[in-house]
C-alpha positions as CSV (number, residue, x, y, z in Angstrom):
1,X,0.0,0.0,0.0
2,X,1.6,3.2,-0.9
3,X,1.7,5.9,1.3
4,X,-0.7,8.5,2.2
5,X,-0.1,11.9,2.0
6,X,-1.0,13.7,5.0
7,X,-3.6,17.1,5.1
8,X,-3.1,19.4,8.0
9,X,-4.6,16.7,10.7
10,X,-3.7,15.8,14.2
11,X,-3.2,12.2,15.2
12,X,-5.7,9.3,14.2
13,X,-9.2,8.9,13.1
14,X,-10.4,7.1,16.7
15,X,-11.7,4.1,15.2
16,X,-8.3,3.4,13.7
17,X,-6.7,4.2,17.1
18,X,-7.6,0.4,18.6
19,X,-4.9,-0.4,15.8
20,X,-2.3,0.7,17.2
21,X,-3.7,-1.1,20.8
22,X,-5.5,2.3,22.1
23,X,-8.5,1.6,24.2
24,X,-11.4,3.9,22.1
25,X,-11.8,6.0,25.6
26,X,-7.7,6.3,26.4
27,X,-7.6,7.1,22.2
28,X,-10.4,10.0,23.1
29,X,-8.4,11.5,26.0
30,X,-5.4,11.5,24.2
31,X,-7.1,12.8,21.1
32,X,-9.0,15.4,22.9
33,X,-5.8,16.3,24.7
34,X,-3.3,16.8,21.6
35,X,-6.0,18.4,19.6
36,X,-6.2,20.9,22.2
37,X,-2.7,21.6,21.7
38,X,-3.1,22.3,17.8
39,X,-1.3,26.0,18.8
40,X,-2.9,27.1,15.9
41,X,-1.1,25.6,13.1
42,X,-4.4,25.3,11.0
43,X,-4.7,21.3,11.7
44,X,-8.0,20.0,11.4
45,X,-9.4,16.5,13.0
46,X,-12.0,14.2,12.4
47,X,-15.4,14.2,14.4
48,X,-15.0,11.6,17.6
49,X,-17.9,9.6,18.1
50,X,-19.4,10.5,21.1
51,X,-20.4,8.0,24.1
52,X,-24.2,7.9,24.5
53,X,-25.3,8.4,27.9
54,X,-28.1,10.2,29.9
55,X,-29.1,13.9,29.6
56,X,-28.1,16.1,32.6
57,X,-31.0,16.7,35.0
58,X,-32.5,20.2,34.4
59,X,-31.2,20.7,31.1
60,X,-32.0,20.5,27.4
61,X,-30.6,18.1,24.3
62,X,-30.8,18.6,20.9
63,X,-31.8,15.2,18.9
64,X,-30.9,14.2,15.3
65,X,-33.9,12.0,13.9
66,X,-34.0,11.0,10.2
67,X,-31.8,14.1,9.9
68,X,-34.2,17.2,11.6
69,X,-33.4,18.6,14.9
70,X,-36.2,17.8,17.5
71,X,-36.1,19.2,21.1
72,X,-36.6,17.7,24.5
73,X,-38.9,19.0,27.5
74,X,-37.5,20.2,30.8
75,X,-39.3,19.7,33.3
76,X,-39.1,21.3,37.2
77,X,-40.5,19.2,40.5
78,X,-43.4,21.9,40.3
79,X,-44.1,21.3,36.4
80,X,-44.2,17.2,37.0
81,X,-47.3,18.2,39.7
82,X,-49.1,20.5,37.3
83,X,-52.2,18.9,36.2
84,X,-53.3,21.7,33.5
85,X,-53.1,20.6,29.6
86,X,-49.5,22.7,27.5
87,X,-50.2,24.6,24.8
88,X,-52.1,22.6,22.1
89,X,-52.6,19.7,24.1
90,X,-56.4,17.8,25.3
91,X,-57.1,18.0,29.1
92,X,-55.4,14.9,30.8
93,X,-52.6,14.6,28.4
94,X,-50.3,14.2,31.2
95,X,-47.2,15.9,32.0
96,X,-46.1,18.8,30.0
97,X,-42.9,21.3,29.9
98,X,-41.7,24.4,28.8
99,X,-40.1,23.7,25.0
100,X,-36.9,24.9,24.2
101,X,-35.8,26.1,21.2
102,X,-33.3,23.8,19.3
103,X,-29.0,25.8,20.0
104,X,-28.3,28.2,17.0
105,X,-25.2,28.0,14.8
106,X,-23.4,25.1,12.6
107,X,-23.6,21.8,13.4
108,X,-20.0,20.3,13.4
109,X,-20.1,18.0,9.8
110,X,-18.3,15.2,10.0
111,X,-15.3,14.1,8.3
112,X,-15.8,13.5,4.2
113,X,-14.2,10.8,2.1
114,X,-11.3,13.3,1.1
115,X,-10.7,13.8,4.5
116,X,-11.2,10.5,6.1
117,X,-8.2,9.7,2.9
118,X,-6.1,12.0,3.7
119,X,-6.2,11.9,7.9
120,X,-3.1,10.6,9.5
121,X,-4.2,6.7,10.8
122,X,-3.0,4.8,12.9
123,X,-1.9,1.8,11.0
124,X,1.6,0.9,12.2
125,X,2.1,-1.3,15.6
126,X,4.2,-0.1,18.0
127,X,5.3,-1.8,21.0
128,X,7.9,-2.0,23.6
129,X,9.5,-5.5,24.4
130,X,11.2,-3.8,27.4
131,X,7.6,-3.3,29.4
132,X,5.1,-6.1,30.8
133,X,1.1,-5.3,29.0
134,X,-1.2,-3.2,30.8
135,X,-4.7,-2.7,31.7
136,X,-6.3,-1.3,29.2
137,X,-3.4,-1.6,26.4
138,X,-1.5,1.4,28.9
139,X,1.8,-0.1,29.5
140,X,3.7,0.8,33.0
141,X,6.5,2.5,32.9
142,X,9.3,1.1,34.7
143,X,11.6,3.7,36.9
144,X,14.6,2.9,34.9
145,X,13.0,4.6,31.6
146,X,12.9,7.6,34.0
147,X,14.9,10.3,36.2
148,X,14.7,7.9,39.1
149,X,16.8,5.6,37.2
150,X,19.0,5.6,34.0
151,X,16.2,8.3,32.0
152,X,16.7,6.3,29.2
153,X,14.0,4.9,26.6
154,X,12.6,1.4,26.6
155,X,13.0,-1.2,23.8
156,X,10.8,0.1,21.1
157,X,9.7,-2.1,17.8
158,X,7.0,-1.9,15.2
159,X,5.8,-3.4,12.3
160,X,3.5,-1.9,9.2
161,X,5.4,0.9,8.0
162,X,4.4,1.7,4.6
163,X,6.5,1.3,1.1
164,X,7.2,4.1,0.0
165,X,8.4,5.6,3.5
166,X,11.7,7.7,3.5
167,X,12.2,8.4,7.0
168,X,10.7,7.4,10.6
169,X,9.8,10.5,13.4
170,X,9.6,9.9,16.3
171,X,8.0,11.3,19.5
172,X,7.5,10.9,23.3
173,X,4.6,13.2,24.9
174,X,2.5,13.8,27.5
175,X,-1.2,12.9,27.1
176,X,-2.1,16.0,29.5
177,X,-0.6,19.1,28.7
178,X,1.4,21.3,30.4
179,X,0.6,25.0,30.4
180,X,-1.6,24.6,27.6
181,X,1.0,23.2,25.5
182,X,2.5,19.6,24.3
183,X,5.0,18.2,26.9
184,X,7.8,16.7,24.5
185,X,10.1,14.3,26.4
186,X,11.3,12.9,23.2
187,X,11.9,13.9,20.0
188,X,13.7,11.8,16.8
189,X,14.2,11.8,13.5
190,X,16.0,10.7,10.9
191,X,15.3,6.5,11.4
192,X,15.9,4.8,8.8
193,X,12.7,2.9,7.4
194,X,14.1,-0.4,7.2
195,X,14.2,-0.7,10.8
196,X,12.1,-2.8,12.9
197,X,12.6,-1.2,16.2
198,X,15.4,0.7,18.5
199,X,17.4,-0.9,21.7
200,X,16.9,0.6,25.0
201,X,19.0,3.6,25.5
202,X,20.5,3.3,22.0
203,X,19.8,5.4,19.1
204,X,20.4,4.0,15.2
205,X,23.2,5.0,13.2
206,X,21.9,8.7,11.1
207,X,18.9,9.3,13.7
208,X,18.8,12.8,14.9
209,X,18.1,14.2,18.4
210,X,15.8,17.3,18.9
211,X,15.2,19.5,22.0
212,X,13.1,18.5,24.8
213,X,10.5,20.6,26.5
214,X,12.8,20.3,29.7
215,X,15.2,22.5,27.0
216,X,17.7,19.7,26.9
217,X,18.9,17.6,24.2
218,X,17.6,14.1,24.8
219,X,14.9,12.0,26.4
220,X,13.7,12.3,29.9
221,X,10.3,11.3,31.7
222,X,10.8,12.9,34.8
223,X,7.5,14.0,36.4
224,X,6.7,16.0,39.7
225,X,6.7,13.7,42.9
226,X,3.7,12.0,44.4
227,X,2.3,12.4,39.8
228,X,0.6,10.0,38.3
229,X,1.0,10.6,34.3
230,X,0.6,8.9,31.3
231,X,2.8,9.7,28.3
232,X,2.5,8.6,24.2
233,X,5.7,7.5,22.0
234,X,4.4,8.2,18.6
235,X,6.1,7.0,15.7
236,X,5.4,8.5,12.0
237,X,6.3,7.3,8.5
238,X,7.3,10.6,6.4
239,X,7.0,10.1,2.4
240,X,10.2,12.4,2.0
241,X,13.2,13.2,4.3
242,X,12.8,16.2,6.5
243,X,16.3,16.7,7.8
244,X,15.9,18.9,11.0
245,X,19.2,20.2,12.5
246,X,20.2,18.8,16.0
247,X,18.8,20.1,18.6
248,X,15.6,20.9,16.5
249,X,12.4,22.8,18.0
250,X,9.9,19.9,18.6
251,X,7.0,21.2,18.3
252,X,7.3,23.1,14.8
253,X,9.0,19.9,13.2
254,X,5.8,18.2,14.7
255,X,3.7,20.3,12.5
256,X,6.3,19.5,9.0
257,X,5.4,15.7,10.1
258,X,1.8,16.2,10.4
259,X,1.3,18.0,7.3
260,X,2.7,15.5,5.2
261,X,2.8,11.9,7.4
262,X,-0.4,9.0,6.2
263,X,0.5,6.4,8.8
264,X,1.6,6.6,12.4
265,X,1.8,3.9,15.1
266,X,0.9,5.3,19.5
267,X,2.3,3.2,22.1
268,X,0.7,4.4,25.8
269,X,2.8,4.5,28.6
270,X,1.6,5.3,32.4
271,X,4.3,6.5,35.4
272,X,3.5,7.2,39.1
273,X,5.9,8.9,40.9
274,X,6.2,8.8,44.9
């Protein structure tokens, strides 16, 4: 399958994120969480299916039925007692509430068949031989991969990188931002395509190291004491080398990979600190 070339999209459609061994509600958080992030580089994402559940108490829902918007009563402990007929209605019609009108303004349109093409899936496995499975498809981190012990990477491998692919990225995040920004731990690029995976704490020959967000030159995981925090490696197949400098800014070669990258593959990570 020849590679896809990448529109201005964040991460993964969400039903392709179980693909890459994200739970559908860890692939929403992290979604939800990156998207937020977009810094306004002009990335669009795809609509995420939302989970069904109950209407708040008090308050009103728009419905979508055969394609028209319908409304929903509200109704207050006083209106449930009321015995006289709404507007329109025969004497003994039951209970009644005040309608309310349908929210103004666009609907959000879901993604189209160009789009859905062109979005950046995840389609490529990645996983770490280093760390045991987790609940949930979360793997925990062990304190060796972080500043309480070497701060080195685990083990990474993968398999399902496209033909056609002239460079691997690849990225270490956290799933909740900091400051309203991405949290880079990690950031490479430069692996060569043939690969299968990286050793722990050893970087192939030609990859190149960029910045971190703790403005050091490397990987580190190193959250505050007494944290709990999940983190995503991210790995990317690029259709054409972008050749960052060392020491590279993170985020903005983020947003060259995004723009142009088909096919990614998300390993979730999860740390508690004492």
């Amino acid at each position: 399958m020849a590679q896809r070339t990448g529109a201005k999209r964040l991460l993964a459609l969400w039903r392709k994120a179980a693909s890459a061994g994200v739970t559908p509600a860890l692939a929403v958080v992290v979604t939800g969480a990156l998207v937020g992030c977009a810094g306004g580089s002009g990335e669009t994402t795809a609509s995420s299916p939302r989970a069904p559940g109950p209407a708040a108490e008090g308050s009103s829902e728009g419905k979508r039925v055969d394609g028209q918007a319908s409304t929903r009563k509200v109704r207050s402990s006083s209106e449930s007692k009321d015995s006289s007929a709404g507007e329109g209605a025969a004497p003994g019609a039951g209970k009644h509430g005040t309608r309310i009108a349908p929210p103004k303004g666009p609907r959000e349109k879901a993604p189209t068949a160009e789009e859905e093409a062109q979005a950046t899936v995840a389609n490529i496995t990645l996983a770490s031989p280093s760390l045991p499975p987790g609940a949930g498809g979360v793997a925990p981190l062990s304190p060796v991969y972080t500043c309480d012990g070497k701060d080195g990477w685990p083990a990474l491998s993968w398999q399902g990188v496209p033909p056609g692919t002239a460079e691997l990225a690849l990225f270490a995040m956290n799933v909740q931002p900091v400051g309203g920004d991405l949290f880079f731990d990690w950031a490479v690029a430069g692996i060569d395509p043939a690969l299968s995976g990286i050793d722990a704490s050893r970087l192939p020959r030609g990859a190149v190291v960029g910045q971190n967000s703790f403005e050091k030159r490397g990987y580190s995981i190193c959250p505050a004491a007494g944290s709990s925090e999940t983190y995503m490696f991210a790995l990317y197949a690029l259709p054409k080398r972008l050749a960052p400098e060392r020491g590279f800014d993170p985020d903005a070669f983020r947003q060259q990979v995004l723009a142009i990258s088909g096919s990614a593959g998300f390993f979730p990570v999860s740390y508690v600190r004492g």
